[in-house]
BAFI-3210 file (N, C-alpha, C; in Angstrom, 3 decimals, decimal comma, padded with zeros to 6 digits):
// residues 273
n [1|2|3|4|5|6|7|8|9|10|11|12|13|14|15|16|17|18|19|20|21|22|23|24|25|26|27|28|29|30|31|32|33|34|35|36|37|38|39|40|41|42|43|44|45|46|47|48|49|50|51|52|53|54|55|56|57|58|59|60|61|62|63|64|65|66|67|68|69|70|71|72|73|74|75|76|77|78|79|80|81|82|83|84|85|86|87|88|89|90|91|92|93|94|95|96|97|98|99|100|101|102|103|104|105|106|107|108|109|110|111|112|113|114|115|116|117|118|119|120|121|122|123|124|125|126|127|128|129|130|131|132|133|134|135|136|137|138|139|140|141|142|143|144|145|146|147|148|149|150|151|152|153|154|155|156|157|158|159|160|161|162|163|164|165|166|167|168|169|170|171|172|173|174|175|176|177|178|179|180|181|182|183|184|185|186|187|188|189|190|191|192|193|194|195|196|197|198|199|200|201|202|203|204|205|206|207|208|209|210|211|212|213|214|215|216|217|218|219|220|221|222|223|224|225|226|227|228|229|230|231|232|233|234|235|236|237|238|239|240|241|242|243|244|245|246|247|248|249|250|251|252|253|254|255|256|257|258|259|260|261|262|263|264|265|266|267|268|269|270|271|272|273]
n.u [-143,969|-147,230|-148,368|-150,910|-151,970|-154,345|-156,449|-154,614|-152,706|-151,775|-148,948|-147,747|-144,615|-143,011|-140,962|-137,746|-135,131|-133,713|-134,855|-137,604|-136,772|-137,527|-140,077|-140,808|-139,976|-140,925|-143,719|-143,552|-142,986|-145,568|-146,778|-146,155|-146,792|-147,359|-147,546|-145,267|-144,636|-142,323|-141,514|-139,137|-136,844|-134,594|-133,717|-134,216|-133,383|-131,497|-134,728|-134,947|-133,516|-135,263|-137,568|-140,473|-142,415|-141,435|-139,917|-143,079|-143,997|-142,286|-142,599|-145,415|-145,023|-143,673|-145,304|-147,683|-146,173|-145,940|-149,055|-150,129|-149,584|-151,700|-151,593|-153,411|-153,108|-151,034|-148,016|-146,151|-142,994|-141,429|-140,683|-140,047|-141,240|-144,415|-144,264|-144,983|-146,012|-148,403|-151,303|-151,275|-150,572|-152,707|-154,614|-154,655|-154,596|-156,794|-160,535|-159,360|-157,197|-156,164|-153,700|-151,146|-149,168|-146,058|-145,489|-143,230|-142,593|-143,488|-145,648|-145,941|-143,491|-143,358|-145,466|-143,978|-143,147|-140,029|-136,782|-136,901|-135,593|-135,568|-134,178|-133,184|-133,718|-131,561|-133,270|-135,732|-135,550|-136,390|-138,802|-141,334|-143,791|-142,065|-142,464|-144,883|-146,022|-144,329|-145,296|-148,574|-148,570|-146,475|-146,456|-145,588|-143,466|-140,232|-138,408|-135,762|-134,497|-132,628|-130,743|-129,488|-126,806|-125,926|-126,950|-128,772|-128,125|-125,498|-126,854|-128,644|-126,194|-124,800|-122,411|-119,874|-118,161|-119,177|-121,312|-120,609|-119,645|-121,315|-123,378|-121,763|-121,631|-124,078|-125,222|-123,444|-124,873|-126,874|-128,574|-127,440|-129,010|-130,961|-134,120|-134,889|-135,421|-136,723|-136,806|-136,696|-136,484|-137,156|-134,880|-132,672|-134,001|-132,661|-130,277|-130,567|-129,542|-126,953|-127,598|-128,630|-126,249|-124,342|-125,994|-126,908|-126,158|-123,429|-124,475|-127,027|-130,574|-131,967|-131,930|-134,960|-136,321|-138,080|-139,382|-141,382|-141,727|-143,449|-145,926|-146,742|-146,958|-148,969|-150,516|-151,455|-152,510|-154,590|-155,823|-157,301|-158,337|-157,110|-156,043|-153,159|-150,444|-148,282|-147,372|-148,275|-147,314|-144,306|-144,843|-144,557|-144,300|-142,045|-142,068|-139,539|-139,733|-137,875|-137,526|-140,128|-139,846|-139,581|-137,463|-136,331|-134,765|-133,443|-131,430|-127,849|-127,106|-129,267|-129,126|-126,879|-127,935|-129,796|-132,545|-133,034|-131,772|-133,602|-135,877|-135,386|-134,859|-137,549|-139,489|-140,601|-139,237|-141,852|-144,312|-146,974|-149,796]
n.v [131,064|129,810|126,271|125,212|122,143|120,399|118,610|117,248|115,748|112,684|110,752|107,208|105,112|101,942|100,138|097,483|099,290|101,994|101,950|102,651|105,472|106,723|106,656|107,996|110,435|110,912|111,413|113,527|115,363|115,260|115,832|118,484|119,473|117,625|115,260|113,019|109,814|107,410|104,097|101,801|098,707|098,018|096,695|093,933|094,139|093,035|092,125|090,232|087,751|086,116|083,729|083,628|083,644|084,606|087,322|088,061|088,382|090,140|092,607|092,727|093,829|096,205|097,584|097,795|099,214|101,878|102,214|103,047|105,494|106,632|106,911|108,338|106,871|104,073|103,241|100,262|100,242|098,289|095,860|092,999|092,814|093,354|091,715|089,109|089,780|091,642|090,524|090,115|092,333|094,019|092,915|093,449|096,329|097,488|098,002|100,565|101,899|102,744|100,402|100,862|098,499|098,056|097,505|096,167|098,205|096,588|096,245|099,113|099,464|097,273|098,441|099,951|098,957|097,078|096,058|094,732|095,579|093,617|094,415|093,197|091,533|089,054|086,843|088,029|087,705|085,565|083,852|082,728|085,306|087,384|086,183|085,679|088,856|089,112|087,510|088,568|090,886|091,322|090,320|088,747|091,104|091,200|090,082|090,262|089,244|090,042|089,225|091,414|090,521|091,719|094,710|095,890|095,834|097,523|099,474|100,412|100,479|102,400|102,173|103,391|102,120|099,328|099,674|100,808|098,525|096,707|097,590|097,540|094,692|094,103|095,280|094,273|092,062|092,457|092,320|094,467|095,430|096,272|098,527|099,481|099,344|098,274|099,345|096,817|096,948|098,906|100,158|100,347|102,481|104,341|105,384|105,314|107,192|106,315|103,849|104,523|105,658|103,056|101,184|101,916|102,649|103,983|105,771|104,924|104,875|107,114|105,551|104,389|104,271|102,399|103,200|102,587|104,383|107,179|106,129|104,808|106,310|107,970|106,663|106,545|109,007|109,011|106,867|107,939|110,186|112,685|115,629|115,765|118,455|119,810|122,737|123,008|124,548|123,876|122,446|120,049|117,566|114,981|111,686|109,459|106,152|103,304|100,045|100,067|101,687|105,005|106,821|109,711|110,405|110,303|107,207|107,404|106,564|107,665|110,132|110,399|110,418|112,116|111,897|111,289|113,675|115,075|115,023|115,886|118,976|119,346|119,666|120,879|118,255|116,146|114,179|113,235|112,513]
n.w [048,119|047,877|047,466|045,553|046,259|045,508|044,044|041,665|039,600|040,296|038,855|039,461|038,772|038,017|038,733|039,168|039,112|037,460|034,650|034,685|034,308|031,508|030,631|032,787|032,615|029,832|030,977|032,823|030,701|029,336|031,319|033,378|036,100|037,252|039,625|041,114|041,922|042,002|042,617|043,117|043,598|044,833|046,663|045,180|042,371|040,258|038,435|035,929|036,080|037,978|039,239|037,835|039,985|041,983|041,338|040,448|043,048|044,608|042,620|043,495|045,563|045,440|044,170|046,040|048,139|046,280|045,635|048,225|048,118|047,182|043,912|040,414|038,604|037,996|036,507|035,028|034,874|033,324|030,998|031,577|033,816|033,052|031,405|033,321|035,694|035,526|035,355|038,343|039,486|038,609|039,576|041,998|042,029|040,519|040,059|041,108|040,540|037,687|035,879|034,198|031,553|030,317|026,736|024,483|021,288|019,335|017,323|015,928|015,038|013,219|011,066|009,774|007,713|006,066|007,154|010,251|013,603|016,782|019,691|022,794|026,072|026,975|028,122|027,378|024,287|022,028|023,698|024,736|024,188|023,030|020,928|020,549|020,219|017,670|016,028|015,925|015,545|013,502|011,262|007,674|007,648|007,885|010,988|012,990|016,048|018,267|021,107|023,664|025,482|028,589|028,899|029,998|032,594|032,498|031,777|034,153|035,829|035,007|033,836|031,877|030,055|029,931|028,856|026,327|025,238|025,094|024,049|021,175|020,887|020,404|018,369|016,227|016,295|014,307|011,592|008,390|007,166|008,358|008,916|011,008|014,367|017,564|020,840|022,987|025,661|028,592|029,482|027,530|026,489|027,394|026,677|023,691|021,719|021,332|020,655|018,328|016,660|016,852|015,301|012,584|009,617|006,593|004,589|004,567|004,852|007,556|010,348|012,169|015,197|017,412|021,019|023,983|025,974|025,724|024,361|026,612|028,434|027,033|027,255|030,040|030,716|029,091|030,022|032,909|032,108|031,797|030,040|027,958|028,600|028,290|028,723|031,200|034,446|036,478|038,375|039,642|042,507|043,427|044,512|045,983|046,419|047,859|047,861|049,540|051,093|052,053|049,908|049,219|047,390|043,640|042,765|042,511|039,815|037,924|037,646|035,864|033,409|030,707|031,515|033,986|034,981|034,466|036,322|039,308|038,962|038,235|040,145|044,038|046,027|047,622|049,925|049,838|051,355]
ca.u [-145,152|-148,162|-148,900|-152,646|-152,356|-156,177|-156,969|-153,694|-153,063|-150,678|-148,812|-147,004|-144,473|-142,026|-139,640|-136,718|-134,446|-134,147|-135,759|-138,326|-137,172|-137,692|-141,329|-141,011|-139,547|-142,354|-144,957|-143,095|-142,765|-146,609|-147,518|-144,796|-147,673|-147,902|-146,827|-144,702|-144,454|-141,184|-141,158|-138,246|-136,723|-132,994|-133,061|-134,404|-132,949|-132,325|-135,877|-134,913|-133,092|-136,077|-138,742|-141,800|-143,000|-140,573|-140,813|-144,304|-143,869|-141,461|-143,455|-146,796|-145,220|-143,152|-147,014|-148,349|-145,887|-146,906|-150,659|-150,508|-149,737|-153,136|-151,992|-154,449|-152,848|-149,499|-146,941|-145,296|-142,222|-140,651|-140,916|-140,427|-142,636|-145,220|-145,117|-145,104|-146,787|-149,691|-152,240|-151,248|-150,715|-154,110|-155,846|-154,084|-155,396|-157,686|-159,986|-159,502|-155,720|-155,786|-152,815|-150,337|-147,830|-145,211|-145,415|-142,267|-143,479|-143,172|-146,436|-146,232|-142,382|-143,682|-146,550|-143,420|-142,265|-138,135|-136,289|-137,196|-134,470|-135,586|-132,875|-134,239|-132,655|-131,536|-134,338|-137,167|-135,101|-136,748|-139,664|-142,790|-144,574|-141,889|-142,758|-146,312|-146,030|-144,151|-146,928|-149,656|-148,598|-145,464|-146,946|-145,256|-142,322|-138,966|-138,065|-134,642|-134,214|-131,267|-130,067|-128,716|-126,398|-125,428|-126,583|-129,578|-127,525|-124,331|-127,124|-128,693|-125,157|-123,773|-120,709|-119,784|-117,403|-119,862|-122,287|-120,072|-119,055|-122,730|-124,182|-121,458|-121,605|-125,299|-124,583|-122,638|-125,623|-127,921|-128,213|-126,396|-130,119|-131,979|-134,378|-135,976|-135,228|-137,372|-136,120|-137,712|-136,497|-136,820|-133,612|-132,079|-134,384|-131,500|-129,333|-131,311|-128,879|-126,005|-127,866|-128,743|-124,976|-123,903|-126,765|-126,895|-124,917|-123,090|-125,286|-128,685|-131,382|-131,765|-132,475|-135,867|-136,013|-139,248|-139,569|-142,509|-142,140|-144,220|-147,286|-147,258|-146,890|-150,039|-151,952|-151,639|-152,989|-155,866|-157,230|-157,420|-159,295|-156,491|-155,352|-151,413|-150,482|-147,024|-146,841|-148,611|-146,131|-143,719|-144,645|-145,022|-143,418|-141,549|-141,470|-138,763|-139,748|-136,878|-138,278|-140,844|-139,287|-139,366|-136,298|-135,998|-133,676|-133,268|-129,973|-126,985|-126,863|-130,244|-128,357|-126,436|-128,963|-130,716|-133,983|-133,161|-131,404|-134,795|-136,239|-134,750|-135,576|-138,840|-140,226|-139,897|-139,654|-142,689|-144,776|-148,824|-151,304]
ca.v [130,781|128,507|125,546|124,591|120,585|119,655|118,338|117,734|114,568|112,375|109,337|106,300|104,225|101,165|099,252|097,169|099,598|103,052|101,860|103,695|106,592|106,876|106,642|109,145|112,015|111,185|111,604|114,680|116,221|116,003|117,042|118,922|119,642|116,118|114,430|111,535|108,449|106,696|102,907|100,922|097,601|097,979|095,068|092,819|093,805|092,678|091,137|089,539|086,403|085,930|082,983|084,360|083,735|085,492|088,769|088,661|088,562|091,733|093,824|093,170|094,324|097,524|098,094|098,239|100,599|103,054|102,658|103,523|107,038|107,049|107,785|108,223|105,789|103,162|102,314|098,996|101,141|097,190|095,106|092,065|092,776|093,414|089,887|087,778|090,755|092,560|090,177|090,163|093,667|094,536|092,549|094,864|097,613|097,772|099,631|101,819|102,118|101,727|100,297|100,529|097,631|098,606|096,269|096,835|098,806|095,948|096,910|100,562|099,320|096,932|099,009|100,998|097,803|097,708|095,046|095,135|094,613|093,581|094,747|093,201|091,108|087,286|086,089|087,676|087,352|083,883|084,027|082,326|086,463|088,022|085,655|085,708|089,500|088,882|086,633|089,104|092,350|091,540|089,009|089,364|091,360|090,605|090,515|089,795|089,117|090,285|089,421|092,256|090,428|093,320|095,902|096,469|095,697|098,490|100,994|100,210|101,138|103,548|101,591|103,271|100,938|098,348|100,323|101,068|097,230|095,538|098,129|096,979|093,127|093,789|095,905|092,948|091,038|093,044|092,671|095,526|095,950|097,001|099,774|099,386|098,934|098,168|098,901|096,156|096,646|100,192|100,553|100,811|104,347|106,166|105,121|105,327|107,510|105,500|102,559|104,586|105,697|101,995|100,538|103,113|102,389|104,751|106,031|104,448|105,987|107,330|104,591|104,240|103,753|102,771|102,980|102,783|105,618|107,753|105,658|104,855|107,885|109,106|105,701|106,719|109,967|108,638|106,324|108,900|111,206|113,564|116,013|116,608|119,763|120,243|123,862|123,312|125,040|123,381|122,853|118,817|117,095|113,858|111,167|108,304|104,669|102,223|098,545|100,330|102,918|106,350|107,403|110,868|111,025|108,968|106,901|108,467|106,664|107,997|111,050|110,217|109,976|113,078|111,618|111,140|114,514|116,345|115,328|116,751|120,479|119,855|120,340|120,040|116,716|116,232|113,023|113,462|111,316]
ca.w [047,303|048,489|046,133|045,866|045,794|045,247|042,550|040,953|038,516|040,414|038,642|040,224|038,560|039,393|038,535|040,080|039,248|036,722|033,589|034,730|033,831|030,182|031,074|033,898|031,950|028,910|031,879|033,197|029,799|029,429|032,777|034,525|037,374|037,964|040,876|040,619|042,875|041,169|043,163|042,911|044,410|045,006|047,666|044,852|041,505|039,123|038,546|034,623|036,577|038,750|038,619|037,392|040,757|042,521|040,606|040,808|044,200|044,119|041,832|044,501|046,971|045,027|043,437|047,515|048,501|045,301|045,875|049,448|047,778|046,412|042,752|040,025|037,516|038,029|035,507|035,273|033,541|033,313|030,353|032,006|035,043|032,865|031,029|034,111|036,684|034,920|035,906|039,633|039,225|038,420|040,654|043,161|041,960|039,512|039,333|041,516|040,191|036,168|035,480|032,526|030,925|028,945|025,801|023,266|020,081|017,895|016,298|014,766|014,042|011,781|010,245|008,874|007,181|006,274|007,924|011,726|014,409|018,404|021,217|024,176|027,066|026,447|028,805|026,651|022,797|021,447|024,529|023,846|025,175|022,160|019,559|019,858|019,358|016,726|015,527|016,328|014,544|012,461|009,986|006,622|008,095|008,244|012,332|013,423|017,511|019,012|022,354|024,367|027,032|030,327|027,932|030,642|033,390|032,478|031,735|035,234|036,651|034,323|033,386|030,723|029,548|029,568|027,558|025,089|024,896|025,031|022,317|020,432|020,742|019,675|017,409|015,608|015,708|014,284|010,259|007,931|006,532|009,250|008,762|012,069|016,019|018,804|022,125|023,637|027,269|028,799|029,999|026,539|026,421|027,851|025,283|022,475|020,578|020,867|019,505|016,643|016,130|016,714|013,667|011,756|008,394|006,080|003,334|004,758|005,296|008,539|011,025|012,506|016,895|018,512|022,283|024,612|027,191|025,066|023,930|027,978|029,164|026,781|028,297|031,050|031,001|028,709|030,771|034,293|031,299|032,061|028,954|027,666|029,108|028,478|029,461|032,621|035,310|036,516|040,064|040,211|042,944|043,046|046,107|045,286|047,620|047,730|048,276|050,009|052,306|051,810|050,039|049,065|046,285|043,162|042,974|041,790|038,403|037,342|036,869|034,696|032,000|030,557|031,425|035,272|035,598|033,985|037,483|040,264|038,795|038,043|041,747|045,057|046,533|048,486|049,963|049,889|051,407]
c.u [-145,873|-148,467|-149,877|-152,066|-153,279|-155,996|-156,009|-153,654|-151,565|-150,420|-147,583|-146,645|-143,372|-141,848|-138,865|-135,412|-134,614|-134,364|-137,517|-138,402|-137,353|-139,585|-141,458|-140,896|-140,343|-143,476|-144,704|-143,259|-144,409|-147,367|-146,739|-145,490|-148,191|-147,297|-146,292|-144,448|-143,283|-141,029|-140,895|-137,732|-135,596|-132,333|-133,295|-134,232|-131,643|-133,733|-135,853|-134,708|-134,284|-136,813|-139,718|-142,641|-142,719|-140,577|-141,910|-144,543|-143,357|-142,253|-144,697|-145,840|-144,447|-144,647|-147,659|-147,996|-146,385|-148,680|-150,608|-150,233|-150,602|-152,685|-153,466|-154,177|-150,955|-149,287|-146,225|-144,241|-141,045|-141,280|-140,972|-141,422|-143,550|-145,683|-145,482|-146,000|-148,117|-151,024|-152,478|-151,185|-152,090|-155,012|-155,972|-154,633|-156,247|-159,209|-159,893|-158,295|-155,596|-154,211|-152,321|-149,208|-146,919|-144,558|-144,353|-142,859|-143,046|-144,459|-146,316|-144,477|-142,518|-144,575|-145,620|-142,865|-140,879|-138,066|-136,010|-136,529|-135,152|-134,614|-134,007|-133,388|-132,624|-132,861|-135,765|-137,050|-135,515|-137,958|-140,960|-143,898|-144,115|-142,343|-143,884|-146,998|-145,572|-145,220|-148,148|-149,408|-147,056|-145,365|-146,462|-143,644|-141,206|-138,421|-136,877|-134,504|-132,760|-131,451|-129,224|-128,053|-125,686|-125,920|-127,818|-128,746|-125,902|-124,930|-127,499|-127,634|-124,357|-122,971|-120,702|-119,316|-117,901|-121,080|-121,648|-119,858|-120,407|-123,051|-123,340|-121,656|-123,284|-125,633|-124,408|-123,893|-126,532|-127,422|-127,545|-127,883|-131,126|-132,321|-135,043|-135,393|-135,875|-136,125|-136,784|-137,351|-136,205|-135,447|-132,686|-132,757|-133,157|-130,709|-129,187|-130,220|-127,644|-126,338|-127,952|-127,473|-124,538|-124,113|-126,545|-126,054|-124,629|-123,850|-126,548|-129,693|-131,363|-132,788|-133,613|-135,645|-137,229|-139,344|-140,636|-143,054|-143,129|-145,573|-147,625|-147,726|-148,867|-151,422|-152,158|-152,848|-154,596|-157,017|-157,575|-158,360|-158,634|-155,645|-153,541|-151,503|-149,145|-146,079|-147,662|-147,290|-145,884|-143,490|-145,202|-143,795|-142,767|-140,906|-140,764|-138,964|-138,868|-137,176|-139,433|-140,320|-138,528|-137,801|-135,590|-135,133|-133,613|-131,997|-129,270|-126,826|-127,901|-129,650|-127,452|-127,047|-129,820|-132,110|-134,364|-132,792|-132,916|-136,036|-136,619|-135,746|-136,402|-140,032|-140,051|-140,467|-140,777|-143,186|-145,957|-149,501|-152,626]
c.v [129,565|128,101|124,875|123,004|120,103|119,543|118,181|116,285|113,716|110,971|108,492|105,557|103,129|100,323|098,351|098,384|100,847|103,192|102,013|105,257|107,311|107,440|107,980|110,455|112,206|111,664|113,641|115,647|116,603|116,722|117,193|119,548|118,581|115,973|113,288|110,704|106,871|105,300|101,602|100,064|097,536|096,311|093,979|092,909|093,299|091,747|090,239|088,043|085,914|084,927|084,035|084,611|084,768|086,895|088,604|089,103|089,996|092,780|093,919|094,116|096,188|098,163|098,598|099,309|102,017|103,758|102,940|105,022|107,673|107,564|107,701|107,074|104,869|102,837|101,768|099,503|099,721|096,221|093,694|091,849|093,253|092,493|088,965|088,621|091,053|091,719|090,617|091,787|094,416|094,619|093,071|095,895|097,823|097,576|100,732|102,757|102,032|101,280|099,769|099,933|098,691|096,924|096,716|097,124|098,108|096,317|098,424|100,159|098,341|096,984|099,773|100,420|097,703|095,941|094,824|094,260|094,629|093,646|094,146|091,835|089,680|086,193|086,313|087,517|086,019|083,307|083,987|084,174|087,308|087,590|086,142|087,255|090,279|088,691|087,432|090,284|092,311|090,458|089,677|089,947|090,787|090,787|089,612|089,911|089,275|089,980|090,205|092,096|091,956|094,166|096,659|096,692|096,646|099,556|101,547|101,254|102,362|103,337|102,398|102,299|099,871|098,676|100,411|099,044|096,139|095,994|097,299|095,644|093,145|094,213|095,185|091,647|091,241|093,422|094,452|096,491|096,310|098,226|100,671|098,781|099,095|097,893|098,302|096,326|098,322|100,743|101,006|102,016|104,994|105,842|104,951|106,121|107,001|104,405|103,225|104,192|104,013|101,232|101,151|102,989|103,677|104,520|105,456|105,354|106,251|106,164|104,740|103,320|103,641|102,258|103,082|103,777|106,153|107,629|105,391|105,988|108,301|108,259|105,981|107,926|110,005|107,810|106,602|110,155|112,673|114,662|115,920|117,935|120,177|121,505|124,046|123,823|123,819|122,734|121,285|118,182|115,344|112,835|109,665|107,017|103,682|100,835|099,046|101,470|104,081|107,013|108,570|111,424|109,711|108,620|107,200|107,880|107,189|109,317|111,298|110,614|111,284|113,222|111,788|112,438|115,725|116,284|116,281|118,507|120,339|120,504|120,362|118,921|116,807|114,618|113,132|112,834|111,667]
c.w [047,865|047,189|046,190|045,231|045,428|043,799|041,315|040,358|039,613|040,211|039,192|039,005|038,852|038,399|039,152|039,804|038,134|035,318|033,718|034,185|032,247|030,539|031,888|033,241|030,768|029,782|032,360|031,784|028,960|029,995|033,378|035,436|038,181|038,675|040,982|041,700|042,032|042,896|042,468|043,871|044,523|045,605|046,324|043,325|041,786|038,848|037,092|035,682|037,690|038,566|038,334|039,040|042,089|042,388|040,352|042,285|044,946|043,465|042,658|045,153|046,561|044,508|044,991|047,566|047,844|045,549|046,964|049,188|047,036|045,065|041,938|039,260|038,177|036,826|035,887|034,185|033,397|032,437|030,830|032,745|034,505|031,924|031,795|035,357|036,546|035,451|037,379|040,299|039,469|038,901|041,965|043,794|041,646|040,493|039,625|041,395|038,922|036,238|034,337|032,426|030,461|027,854|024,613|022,215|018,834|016,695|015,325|014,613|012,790|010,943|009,384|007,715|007,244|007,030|009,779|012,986|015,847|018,895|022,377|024,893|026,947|027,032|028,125|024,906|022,894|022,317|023,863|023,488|023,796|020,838|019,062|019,929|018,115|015,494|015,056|015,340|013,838|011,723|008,710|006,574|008,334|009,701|012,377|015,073|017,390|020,675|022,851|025,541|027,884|029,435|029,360|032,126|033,321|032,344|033,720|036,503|036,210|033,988|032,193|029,749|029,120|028,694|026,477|024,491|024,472|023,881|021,136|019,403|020,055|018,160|015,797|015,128|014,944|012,454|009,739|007,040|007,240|009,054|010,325|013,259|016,890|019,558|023,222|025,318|027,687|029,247|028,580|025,897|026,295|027,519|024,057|021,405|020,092|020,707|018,316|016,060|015,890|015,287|013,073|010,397|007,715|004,911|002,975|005,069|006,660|009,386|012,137|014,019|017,521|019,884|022,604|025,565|026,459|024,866|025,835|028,616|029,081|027,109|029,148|031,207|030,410|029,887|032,633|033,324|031,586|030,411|029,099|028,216|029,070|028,726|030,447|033,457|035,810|037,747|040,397|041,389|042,575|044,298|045,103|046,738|046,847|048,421|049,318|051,002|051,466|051,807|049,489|048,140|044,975|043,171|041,945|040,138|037,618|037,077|036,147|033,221|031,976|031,783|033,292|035,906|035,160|035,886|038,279|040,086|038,117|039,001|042,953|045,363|047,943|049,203|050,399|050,426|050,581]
res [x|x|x|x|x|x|x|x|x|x|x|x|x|x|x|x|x|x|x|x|x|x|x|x|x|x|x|x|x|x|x|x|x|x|x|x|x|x|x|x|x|x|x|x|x|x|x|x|x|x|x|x|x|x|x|x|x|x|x|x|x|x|x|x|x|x|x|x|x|x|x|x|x|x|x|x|x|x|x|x|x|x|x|x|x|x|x|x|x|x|x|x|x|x|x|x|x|x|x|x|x|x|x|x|x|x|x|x|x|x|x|x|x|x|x|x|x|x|x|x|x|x|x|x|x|x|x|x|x|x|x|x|x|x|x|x|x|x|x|x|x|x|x|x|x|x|x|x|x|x|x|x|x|x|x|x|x|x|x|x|x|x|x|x|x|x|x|x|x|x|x|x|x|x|x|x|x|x|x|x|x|x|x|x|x|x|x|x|x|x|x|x|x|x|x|x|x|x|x|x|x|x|x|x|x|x|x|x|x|x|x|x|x|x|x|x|x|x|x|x|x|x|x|x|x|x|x|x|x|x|x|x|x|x|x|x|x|x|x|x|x|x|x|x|x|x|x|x|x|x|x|x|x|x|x|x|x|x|x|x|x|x|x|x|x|x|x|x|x|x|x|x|x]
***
């Protein structure tokens, strides 16, 4: 079968490592004809412990490699690298690149009211960037910060062991009245159901999870003026760049995770100019 490429929607996004793919498989699951440009930094995660200057530094140059694949839109599928990046980011691209943050969904979690818990990584829990959207859209609200130490760093690798042990310890910190959880750092996506199980109390209501892949995903596609299409065929490809060099496969813990194994068989792996 010949596959007409013209004119096809193709999105780029990046990371230091596969908290991207929450994002990726929301993008995929609206347009499974899209073309994906997944760039990640192996040589230089983790980017949390980084100066600001440093990972900005890192994210230019993982943002170059991407745009030299002409997408239509980039996602920054990295909560951090898109508090200390996004400017430098932009100036990159823009506008001949829109590009999309990913900002934790503390807003529509505390439009639901309830007692509203943050998961998110010790470097941005108590962070002038979380407060002040705290500040901004959860006035009134009850917000509790949690610190999630390794919890990003065991999903990263797949430990189980250490997944099971971080959710916990957060778990623990995380009031008995919570109605509400932001997963402020994408990486705790692909574990979203064993945070519920973890919070989750006996004889509560059912506990409320908001992530960002989703609302990104549908930024994305908004601002390229591209519709949802989620039964477009299935015929998008998918090029994976590792600190910039063309690397043809994603790494083996991304399969692990639903989200990374929905990939693979969505197309073949291609690389476009």
């Amino acid at each position: 079968m010949v596959i007409d490429y013209r004119g096809r929607v193709k999105i780029a996004l990046m990371d230091s490592g596969i908290g991207l793919l929450a994002a990726t498989a929301a993008v995929r699951r609206l347009r499974p004809d899209a073309d994906l440009v997944l760039s990640l930094d192996p040589d230089g995660m983790p980017w949390g412990p980084r100066t600001p200057e440093d990972l900005t530094r890192r994210a230019v140059a993982v943002a170059e490699a991407a745009a030299a694949r002409r997408p239509d839109a980039l996602i920054v599928g990295c909560n951090t690298a898109s508090v200390h990046a996004l400017p430098a980011l932009r100036a990159l691209c823009e506008p001949g690149i829109p590009v999309i943050g990913t900002v934790p969904a503390i807003k529509p979690a505390a439009a639901g009211g309830g007692h509203v818990a943050i998961w998110a990584t010790p470097a941005t829990t108590g962070s002038p960037y979380q407060r002040g959207l705290i500040a901004d859209f959860a006035h009134g609200v009850q917000v509790t910060e949690v610190p999630c130490w390794g919890l990003a760093e065991a999903v990263e690798h797949a430990d189980e062991q250490a997944i099971t042990a971080t959710i916990a310890a957060a778990a623990e910190l995380t009031p008995p009245d919570v109605t509400t959880v932001v997963l402020g750092c994408t990486h705790y996506e692909l574990v979203s159901e064993r945070i519920r199980a973890a919070v989750q109390q006996p004889g509560a209501a059912p506990l409320v999870l908001h992530g960002s892949a989703g609302a990104v995903a549908t930024q994305a596609l908004r601002r390229i003026g591209e519709p949802a299409a989620p039964d477009a065929p299935a015929v998008g490809s998918l090029t994976v760049l590792l600190s910039g060099r063309e690397g043809g496969a994603l790494p083996a813990a991304a399969l692990h995770y639903a989200e990374g194994r929905l990939l693979p068989a969505a197309g073949p792996l291609a690389d476009r100019m």
